[in-house]
N, C-alpha and C positions, 0 to 999 in steps of 0.2 A: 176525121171524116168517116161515117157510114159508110160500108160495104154490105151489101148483098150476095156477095160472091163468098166463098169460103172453105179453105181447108181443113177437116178435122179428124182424126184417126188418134188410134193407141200406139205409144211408139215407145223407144227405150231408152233412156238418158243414165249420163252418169254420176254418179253424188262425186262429190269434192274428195271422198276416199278411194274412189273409184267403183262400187258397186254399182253395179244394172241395176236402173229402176222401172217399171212399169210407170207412163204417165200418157195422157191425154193431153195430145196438144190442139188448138185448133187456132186457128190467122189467116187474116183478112187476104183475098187474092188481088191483084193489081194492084196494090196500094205500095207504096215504097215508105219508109220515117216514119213505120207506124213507132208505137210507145207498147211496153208489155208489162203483164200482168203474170207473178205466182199464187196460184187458187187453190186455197189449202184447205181440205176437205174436212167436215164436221166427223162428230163422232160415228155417226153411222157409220163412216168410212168412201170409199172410194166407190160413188154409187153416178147413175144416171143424171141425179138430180145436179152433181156438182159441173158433171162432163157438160150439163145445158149449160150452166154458167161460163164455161169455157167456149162455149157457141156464143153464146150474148155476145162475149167481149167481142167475140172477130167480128160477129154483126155490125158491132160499133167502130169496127177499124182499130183494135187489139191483137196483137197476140198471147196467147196464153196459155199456161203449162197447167196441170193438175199432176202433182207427182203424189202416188200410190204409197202414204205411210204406210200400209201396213202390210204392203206387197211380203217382205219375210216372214210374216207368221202365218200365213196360210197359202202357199204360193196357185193360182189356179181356184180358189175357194168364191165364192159367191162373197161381195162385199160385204153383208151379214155377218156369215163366218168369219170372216179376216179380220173384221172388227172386235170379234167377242173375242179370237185369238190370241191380237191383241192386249185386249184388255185384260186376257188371262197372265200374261207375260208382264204385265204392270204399268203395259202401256209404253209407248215410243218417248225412247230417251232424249232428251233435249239438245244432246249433242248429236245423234243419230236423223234429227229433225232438220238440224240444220245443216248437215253436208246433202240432206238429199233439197234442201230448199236453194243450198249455194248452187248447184248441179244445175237444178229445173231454172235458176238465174243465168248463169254461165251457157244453156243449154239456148235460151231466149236473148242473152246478147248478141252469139253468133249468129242468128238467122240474118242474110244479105238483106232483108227489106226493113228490119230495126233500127230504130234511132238510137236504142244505146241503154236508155232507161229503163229501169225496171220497177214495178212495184209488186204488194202483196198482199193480199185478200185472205181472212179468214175465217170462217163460220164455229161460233159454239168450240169446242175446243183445238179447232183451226182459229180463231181469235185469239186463244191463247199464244198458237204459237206464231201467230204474225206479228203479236207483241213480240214476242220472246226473237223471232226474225228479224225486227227493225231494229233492236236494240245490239246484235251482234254480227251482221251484216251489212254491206254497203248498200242497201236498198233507198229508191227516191220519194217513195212514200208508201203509208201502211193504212188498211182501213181494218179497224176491228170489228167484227158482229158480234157483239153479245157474247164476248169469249168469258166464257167464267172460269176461273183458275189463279188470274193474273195476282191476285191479292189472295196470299197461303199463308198460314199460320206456322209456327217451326215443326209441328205436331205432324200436319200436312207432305211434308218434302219427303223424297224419298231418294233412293239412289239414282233413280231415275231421271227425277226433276228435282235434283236437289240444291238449289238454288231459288226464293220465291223472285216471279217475273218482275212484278214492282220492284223489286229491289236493283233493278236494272234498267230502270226509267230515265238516270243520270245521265247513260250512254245511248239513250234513244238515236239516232244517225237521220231521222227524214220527220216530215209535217205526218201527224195522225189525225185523222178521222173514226170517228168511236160513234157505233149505231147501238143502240143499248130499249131494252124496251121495260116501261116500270113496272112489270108486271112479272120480272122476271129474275127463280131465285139463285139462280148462278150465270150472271156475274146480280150480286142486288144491287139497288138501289144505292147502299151503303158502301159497295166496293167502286161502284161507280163514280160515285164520292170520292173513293180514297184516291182513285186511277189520277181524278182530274187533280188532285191537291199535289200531287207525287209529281205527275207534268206541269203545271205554276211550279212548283218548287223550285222546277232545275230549269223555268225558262224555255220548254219547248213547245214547238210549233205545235198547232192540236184545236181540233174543234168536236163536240159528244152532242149527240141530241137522242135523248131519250123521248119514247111515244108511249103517251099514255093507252091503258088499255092492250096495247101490246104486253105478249111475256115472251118467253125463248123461242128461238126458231121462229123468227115469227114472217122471214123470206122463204120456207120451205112449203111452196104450194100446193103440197100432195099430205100435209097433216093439218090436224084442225088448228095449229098454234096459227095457221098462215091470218098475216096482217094485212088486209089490202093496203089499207092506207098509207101503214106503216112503210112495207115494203115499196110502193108507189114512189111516197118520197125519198124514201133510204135510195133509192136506185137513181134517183137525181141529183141527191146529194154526193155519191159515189164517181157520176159522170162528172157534177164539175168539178170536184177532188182531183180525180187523175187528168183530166183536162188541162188544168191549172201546170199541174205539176211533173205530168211526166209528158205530154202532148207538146207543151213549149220546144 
C-alpha cells in the first residue's frame, strides 16, 4: 500500500564485519508488514539521485537502505570524489560489497514495522553487484539495471573481483528481474544474451526485458541517456516484481 507519509535521513549501519557505514535510509510512516528494499548505488556513487530512489520506495510503502560503498575512500568527500577514490583504489571488493549489503539487510529486517523480506536493487555497476548479492546472500528477490560487468573475460578479474559474476548464476538464491536497454554497450546486447542462457541453464527464476532505443542509465533523469518510456515501464515492471514477491 502507498504512503504519503515518510521517513528519511542519513544514518549509520553496520556491515556483517562490523564497520560503520554511511547510508540512507528512508520508510513508510504508519504502515506496519511493509516489504524492504537494498539500493545499490551506480557508478557515480552515493549521489542525490539514488537517495530519490530510496524516497520512491517508502512513497510506495518500502523501506529502504542505500549503504555508501564508497564511504572509505574518501570519508566527508562529495560523491564525485569518493567515487573517482574509489575507482583509484580498483574499486570496491566484492567481498567488501557484500558485508556492507548483508548489514544494510540485517539493518532493514530489524526495523519493528518490517515483514521480514528483503530485496535488492541495482543501477549500472550496482546491477553488477545485485547480481553478485543474490547469488551469495539470502535475499528474496533481485532487480538488475543494466549492470555491466556480470559477464568478464579471465583477462578482466582482478584481485578485487576476482571471480566473474555469471559464474555464480548456479547459486542464484531468489526470482530476477533484468531491465537492460539495446542500446547499451555495458552490459550489450551479447551479454545480455549470455546472462539469460546462464539462468535457463541452472533453472532459475528470471524475467529480462530490453527497450529498444534505450542505452545505459537510461532511469537517471538528470542525464540525456534518461528513457521515458523505457524507465515508465522499467518502474512498473519493478512495482510488480517486488509486489509479487516480497509484498506477499
Amino acid at each position: 500500500m502507498a504512503s504519503d507519509r515518510m521517513e528519511a535521513g542519513t544514518i549509520t549501519i553496520t556491515s556483517r564485519k562490523g564497520d560503520e557505514i554511511e547510508a540512507y535510509h528512508a520508510r513508510p510512516m504508519e504502515v506496519t508488514g511493509y516489504p524492504s528494499v537494498v539500493v545499490i548505488h551506480h557508478m557515480p556513487g552515493y549521489d542525490s539521485s539514488t537517495k530519490e530512489i530510496a524516497r520512491r520506495f517508502a512513497s510506495r510503502g518500502y523501506g529502504a537502505v542505500v549503504p555508501n560503498l564508497f564511504h572509505r575512500y574518501a570519508p566527508g568527500a562529495s560523491s564525485g570524489d569518493a567515487a573517482a577514490a574509489a575507482r583509484a583504489a580498483g574499486g570496491v571488493p566484492d567481498a567488501q560489497c557484500l558485508d556492507d549489503v548483508a548489514g544494510a539487510m540485517a539493518f532493514l529486517k530489524a526495523q519493528p514495522g518490517a515483514n521480514g523480506k528483503v530485496g535488492v536493487i541495482g543501477y549500472c555497476s550496482g546491477g553488477r553487484q545485485s547480481y553478485l548479492s543474490a547469488c551469495n546472500l539470502e535475499l528474496d528477490a533481485v532487480v538488475d539495471c543494466y549492470g555491466g560487468g556480470v559477464v568478464a573475460t579471465p583477462d578482466q578479474l582482478t584481485p578485487e573481483r576476482p571471480v566473474a559474476v555469471i559464474d555464480m548464476t548456479k547459486d542464484l538464491r531468489c526470482p530476477m528481474l533484468g531491465l537492460f536497454g539495446v542500446n547499451d554497450a555495458s552490459p550489450s546486447p551479447e551479454h545480455v544474451a549470455k546472462m539469460e542462457e546462464e539462468l535457463t541453464k541452472h533453472h532459475k527464476s528470471f524475467e529480462f526485458h530490453s527497450y529498444e532505443g534505450a542505452g545505459h542509465a537510461f532511469f537517471w533523469v538528470e542525464r540525456p541517456s534518461y528513457h521515458a518510456e523505457a524507465s515508465r515501464d522499467g518502474w512498473h515492471r519493478i512495482w510488480d516484481f517486488y509486489d509479487e514477491h516480497l509484498a506477499g
